[in-house]
C-alpha positions in Angstrom: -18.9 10.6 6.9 -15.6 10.3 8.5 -13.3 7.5 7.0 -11.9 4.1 9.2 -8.4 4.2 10.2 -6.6 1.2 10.3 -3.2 -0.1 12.0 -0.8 -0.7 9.8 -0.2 -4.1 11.3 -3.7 -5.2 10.8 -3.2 -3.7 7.1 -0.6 -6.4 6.8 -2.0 -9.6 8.1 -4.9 -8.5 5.4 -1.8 -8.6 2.3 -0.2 -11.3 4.1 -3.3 -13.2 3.9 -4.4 -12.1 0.3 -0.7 -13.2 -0.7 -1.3 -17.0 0.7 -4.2 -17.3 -1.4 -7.2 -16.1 0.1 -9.5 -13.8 -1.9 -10.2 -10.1 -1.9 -14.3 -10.5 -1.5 -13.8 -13.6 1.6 -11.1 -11.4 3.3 -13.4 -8.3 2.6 -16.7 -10.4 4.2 -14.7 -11.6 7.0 -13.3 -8.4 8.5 -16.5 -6.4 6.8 -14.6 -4.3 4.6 -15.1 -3.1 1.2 -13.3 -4.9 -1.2 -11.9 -2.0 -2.7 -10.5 -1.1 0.1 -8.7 -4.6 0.4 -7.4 -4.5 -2.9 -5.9 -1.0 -2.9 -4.0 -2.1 0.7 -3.2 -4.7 -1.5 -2.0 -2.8 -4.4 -0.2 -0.4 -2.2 2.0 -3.3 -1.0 3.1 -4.5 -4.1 6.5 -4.8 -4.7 7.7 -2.6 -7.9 11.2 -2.7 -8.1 14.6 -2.0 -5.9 16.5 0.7 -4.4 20.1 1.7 -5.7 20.8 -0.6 -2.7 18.7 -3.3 -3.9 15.9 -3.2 -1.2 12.4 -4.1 -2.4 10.3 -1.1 -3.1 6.5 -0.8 -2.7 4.1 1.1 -5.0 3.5 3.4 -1.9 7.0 4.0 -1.1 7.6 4.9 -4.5 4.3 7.0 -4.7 5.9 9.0 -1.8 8.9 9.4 -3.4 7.8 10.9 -6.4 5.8 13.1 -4.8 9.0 14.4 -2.2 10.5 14.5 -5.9 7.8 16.8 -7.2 8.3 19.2 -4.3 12.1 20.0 -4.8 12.7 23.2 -5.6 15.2 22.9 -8.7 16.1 26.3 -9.0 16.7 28.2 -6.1 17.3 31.9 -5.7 
């Protein structure tokens, strides 16, 4: 089964509408998604922390930094 792909603008008018208050299973019913999938877009979105420069940081930004991290070579030849 191949998986959906969604825009990430339409990915954000889901968070955007989660965060005003609607709720994962009406926004999942409405758009007929699975409400795991609105929750993780949701999760991915959350903001974690800052940057050394003080900029918001999602959990997917910093999932993708950890794993650029991970693939540094620390000791080259």
């Amino acid at each position: 089964m191949n998986a959906k792909r969604y825009s990430t603008e339409f990915k954000s008018s889901i968070v955007t509408l989660y965060n005003e208050g609607r709720s994962a299973n009406s926004l999942a019913n409405e758009y007929h998604l699975a409400v795991q999938t609105v929750t993780g877009w949701v999760k991915k979105a959350q903001i974690i922390g800052t940057d050394v420069t003080g900029k918001p940081v999602t959990r997917a930004q910093f999932n993708a930094m950890q794993k650029e991290v991970a693939n540094i070579d620390f000791n080259p030849p």
